[in-house]
VOGU-3710 file (C-alpha; in Angstrom, 3 decimals, decimal comma):
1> xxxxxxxxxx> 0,000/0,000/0,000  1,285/3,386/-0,834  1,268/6,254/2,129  1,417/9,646/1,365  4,280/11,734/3,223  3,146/14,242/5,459  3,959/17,946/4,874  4,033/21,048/7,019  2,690/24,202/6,169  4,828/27,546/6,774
11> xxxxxxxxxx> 3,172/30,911/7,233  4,872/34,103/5,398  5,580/37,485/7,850  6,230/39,349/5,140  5,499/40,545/1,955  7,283/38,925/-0,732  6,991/39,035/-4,426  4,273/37,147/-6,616  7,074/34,990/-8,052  7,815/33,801/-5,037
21> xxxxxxxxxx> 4,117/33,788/-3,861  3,908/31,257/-6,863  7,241/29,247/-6,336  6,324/28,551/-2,542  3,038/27,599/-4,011  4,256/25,111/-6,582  6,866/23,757/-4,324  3,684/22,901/-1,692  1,226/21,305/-4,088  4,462/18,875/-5,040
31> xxxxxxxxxx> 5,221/18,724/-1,685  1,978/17,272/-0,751  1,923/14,316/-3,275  3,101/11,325/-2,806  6,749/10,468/-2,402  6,454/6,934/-2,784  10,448/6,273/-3,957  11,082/8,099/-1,333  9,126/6,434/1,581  9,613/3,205/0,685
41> xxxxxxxxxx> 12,012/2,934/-2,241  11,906/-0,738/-2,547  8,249/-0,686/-3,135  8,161/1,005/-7,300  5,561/-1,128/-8,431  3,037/-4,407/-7,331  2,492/-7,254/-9,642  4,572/-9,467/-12,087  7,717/-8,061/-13,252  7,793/-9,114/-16,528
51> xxxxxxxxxx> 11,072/-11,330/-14,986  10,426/-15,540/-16,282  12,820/-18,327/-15,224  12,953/-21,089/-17,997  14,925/-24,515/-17,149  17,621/-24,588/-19,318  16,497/-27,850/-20,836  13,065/-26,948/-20,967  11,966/-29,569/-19,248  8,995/-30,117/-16,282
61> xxxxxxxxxx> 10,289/-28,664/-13,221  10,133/-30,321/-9,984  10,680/-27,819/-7,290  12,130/-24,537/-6,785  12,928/-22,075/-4,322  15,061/-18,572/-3,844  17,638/-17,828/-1,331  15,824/-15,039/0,941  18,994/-13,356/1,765  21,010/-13,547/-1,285
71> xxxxxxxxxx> 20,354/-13,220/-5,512  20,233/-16,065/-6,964  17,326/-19,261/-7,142  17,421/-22,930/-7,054  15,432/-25,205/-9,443  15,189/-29,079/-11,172  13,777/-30,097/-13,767  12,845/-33,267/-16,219  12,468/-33,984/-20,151  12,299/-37,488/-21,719
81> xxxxxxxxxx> 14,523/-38,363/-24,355  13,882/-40,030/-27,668  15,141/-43,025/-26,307  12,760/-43,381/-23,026  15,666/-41,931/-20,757  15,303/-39,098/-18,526  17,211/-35,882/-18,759  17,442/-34,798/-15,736  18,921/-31,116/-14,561  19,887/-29,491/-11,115
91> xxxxxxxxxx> 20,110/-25,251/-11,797  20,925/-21,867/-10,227  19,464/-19,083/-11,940  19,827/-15,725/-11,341  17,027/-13,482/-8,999  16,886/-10,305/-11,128  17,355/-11,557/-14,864  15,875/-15,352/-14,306  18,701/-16,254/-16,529  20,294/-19,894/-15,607
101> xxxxxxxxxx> 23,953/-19,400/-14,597  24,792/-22,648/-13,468  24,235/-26,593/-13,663  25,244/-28,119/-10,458  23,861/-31,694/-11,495  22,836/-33,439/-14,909  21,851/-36,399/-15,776  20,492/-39,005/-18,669  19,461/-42,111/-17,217  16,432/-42,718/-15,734
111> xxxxxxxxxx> 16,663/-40,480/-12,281  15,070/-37,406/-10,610  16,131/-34,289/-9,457  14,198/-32,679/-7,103  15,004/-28,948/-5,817  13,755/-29,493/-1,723  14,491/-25,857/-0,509  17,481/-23,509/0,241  17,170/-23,355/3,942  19,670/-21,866/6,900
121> xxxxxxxxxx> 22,152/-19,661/5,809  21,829/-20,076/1,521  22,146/-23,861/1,715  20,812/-25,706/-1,380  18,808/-29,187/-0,979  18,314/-31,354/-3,655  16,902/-35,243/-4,207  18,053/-37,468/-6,112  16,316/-40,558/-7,339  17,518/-43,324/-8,605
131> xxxxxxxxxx> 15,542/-46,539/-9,659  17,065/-50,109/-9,068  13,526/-51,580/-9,764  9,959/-51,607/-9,763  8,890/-50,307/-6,750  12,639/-49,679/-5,684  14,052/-46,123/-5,625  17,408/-45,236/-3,844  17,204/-41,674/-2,770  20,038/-39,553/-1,951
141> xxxxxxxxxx> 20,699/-36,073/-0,764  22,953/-33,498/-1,730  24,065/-29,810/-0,112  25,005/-26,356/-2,292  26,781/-24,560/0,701  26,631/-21,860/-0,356  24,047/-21,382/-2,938  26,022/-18,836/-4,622  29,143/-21,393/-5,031  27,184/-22,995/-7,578
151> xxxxxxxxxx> 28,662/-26,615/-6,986  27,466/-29,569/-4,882  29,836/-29,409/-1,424  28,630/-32,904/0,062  25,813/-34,911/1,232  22,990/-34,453/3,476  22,352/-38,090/5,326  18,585/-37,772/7,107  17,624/-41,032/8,767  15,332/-42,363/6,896
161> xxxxxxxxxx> 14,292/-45,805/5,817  14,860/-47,342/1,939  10,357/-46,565/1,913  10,168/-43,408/3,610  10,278/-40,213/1,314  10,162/-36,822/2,384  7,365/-34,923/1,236  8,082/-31,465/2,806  10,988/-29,343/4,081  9,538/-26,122/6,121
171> xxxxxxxxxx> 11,824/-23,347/7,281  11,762/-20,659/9,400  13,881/-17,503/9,892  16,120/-17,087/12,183  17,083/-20,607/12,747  19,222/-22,703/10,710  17,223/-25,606/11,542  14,028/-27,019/9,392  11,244/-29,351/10,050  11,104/-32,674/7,802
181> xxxxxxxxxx> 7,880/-34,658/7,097  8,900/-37,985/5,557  6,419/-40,245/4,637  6,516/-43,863/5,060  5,262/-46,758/2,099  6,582/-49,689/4,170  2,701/-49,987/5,003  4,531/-50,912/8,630  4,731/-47,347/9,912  3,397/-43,772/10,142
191> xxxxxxxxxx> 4,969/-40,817/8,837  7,889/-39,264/10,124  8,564/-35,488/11,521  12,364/-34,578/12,608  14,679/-31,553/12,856  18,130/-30,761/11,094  20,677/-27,785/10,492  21,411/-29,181/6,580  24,304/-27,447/6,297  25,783/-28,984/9,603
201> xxxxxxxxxx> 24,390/-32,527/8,369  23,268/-32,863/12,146  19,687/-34,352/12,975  17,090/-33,849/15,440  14,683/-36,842/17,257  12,397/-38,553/14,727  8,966/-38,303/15,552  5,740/-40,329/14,452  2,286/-39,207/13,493  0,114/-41,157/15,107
211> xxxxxxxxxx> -2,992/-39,245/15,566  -5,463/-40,825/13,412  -6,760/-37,293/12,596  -3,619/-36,163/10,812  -1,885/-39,595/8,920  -5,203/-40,914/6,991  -5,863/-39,945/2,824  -3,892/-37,079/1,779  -0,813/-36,077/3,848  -1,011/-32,911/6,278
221> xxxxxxxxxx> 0,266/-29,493/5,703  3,687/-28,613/7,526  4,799/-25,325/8,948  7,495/-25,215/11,465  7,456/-22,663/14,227  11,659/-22,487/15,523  10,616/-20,383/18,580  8,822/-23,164/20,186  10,549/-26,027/18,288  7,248/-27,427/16,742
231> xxxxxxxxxx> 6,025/-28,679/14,346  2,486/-27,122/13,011  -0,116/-29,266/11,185  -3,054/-29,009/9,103  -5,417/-32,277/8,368  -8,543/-32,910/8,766  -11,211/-34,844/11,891  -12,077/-38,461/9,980  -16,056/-37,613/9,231  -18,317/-38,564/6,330
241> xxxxxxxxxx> -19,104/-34,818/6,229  -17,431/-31,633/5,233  -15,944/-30,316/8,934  -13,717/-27,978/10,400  -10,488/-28,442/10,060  -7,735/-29,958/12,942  -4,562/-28,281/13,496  -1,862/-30,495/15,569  1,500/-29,631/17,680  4,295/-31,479/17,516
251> xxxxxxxxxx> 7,012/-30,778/20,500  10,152/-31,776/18,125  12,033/-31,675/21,496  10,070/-34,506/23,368  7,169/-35,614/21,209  4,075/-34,506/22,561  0,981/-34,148/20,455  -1,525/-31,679/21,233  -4,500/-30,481/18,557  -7,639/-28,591/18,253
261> xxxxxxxxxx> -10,222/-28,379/15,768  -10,038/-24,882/13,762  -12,051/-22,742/12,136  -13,478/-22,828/8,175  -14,773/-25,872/6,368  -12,195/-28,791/5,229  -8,981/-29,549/4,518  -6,453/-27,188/5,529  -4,782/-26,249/1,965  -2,057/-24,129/3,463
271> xxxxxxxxxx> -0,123/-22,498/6,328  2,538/-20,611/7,858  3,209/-19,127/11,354  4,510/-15,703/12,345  6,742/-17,365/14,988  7,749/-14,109/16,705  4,413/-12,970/17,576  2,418/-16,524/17,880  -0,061/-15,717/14,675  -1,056/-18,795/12,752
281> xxxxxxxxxx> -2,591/-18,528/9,414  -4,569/-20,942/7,307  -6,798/-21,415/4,153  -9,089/-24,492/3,922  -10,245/-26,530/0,821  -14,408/-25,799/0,809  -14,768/-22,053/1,691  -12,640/-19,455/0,296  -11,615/-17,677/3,595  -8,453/-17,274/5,509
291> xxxxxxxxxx> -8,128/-18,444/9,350  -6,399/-16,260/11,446  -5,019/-18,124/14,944  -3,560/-16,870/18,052  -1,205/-19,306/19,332  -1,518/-18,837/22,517  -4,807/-18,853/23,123  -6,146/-21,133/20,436  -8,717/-19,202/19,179  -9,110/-17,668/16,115
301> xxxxxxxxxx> -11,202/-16,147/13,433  -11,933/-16,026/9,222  -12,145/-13,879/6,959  -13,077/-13,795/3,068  -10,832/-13,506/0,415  -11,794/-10,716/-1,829  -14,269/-11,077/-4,277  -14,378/-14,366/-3,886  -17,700/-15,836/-3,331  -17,226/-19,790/-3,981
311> xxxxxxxxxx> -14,846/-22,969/-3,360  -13,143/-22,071/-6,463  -11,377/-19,154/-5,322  -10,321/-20,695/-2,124  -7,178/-20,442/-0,590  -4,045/-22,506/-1,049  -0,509/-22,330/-0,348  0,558/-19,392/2,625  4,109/-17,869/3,086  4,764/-15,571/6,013
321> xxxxxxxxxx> 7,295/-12,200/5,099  8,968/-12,172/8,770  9,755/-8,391/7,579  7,097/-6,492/6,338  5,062/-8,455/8,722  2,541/-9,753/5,889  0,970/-12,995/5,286  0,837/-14,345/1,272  -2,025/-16,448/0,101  -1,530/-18,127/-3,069
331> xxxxxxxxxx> -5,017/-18,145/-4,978  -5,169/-20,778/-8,581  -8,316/-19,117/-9,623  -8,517/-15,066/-8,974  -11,456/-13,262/-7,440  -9,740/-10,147/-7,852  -8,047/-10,384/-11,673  -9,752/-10,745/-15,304  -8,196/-13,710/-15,295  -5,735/-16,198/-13,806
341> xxxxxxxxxx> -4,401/-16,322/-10,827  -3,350/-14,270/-7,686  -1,569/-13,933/-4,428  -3,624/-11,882/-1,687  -1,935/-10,068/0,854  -2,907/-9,809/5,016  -1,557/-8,456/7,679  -0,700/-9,988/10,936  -4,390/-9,066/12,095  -6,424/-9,984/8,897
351> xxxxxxxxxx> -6,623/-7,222/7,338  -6,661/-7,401/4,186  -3,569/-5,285/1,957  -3,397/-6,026/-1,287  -3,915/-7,930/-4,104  -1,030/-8,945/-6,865  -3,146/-10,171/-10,015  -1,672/-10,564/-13,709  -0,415/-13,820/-12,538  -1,125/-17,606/-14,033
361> xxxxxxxxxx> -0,291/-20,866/-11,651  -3,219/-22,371/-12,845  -2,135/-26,451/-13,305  -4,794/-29,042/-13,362  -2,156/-32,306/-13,543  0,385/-30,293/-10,967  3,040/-32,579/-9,513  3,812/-30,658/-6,549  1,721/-27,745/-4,400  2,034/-24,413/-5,633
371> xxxxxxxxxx> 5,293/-22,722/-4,511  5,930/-18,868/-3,616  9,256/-18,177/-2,468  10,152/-14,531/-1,513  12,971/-12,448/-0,886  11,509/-9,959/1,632  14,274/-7,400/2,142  13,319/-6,912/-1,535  9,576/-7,807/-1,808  10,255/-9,843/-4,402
381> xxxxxxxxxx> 8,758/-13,137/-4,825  8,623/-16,044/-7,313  5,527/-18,499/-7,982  5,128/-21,006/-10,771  4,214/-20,667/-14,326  2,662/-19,864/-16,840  2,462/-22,441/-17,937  2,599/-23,875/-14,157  5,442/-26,594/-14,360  6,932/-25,019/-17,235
391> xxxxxxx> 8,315/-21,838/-15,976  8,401/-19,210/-12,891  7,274/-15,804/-12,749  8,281/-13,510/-10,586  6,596/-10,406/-8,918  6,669/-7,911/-6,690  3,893/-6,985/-3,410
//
């Protein structure tokens, strides 16, 4: 939002000339409009910025994510070859051009690359899958320390089991540490939460999901709150009807569960936590609102996204700006565009701040939740498409 600058006004005591009767006059009217560059010089414009990051191969990409602190981006991506192999790509591309700079990783058998986050202090995480078989996938990890080195420095060793995969890597700033969700397809076990600092390839306690609320059908949504040292989740109470959502709380120091039901109707599509001042915020899957939680209390309250009057437009994917204090909801279909998509922008109270339209994530055979990675020093962000899978698109809030 832009604010205009405040300006004083200055009496004359004595007489002066017209000219400068006009020249004071001029220089007030211009002194009373606003001085956006100069309040808040970061903040020229709010939308897309015309910036898109293409894989170099122009393949499918499968995951991406920006270093907040630095300039430059992490993605993977996939193409089949002509004959049935898999080209598979690991890149760095640059923040402010989207040009790719580097190829850390390439390869043209039959594995995966996929881009997991660049968490702590500009640490790259990538996958790497490699099949031995039906059914039989050996997955290894790999570090960029620093992102900006543009090379693979070593491994990253989680403990996990030859049929547990992880599905989620949550951050939060301020702590080199992230939360983990693995799942497990051993069909022995439940799925896994644990801690690490990736770039110190040290581990946390491993934690099950046991809570029949939160490990049955689709897999909860993560957020990890470092203050506390929990874990956050969004699922669902096991009804034949369309209910309120759960949220859980894992203690990733001992391992005690704690949950409540929350407010809005379904599945929780997305979350994030303002960890400094306890502020949990949502979106569900059958009412397009926003949930808006105080941690320590528990209670909490919704609001509509604008415009938006039907499931459609609901809410999905949420990213917290631990800066500028502002929550960002990823929305597939707009309520506030012609067309497309959008991101709309709250506060830490609810309120509602603005929308950033122009934008298409729109994917109807996605392979992985929508993704917006910011840079908040900047208010930059990134999000995928168009076309989503294809390409990024960055913009600015």
């Amino acid at each position: 939002m832009v604010e205009s600058m405040t300006t004083s006004r200055h009496g004359f005591r004595e007489r002066v000339n017209p000219s400068t009767l006009l020249n004071a006059a001029i220089f007030l009217v211009l002194a009373a409009l606003p001085c956006r560059a100069e309040a808040d010089p970061l903040h020229l414009i709010t939308g897309p910025t015309g910036v898109t990051v293409k894989p170099a191969f122009g393949g499918t990409i499968l995951g991406f994510d920006i270093d907040s602190v630095g300039t430059q981006g992490l993605l993977s991506e996939f193409k089949s070859n002509p004959d049935g192999t898999i080209l598979a790509a690991t890149e760095i591309f640059d923040q402010a051009t989207g040009q790719i700079v580097t190829i850390t990783a390439q390869s043209n058998r039959h594995d995966d690359f996929i881009t997991l986050g660049v968490v702590g202090e500009s640490v790259g995480l990538v996958e790497r899958e490699h099949p031995l078989g039906l059914f039989h996938v050996e997955r290894t990890y790999s570090v960029i320390d620093p992102l900006a080195g543009g090379a693979v420095t070593g491994p990253w060793t989680p403990p996990l089991g030859r049929k547990q995969n992880i599905d989620q890597v949550r951050t939060d700033a301020g702590t080199p540490e992230v939360a983990v969700l693995a799942l497990d397809f051993s069909g022995h076990g439940s799925n896994t939460i644990f801690t690490s600092d990736v770039g110190a390839n040290t581990f946390g306690p491993a934690f099950e999901i046991t809570d029949r609320d939160f490990n049955f059908e689709n897999t909860p949504v993560m957020t990890f709150d470092g203050k506390t040292n929990q874990a956050i989740l969004g699922h669902n109470a096991r009804s034949p009807f369309i209910v309120p959502p759960m949220i859980g709380f894992l203690d990733l120091t001992n391992g005690t569960f704690t949950k409540f039901a929350g407010k809005g109707l379904g599945v929780i599509n997305g979350m994030a936590v303002d960890s400094d001042d306890g502020i949990l915020c949502t979106t569900v899957s059958f009412v397009p609102t926003v949930q808006f939680y105080d941690l320590a209390t528990k209670r909490g309250f919704s609001v509509h996204l604008p415009g938006a009057d039907d499931s459609l437009s609901r809410g999905q994917t949420v990213v917290f700006d631990p800066i500028n204090k502002l929550f960002l909801v990823a929305q597939e279909f707009t309520s506030t565009g012609s067309s497309g998509s959008s991101i709309q922008i709250f506060d830490t109270t609810g309120t509602f701040i603005e929308s950033i339209d122009g934008l298409n994530f729109i994917n109807p055979s996605r392979l992985t939740p929508i993704r917006i990675a910011i840079q908040p020093s900047l208010r930059l962000g990134f999000v995928d498409g168009p076309p989503a899978g294809e390409t990024i698109q960055s913009f600015n809030y």
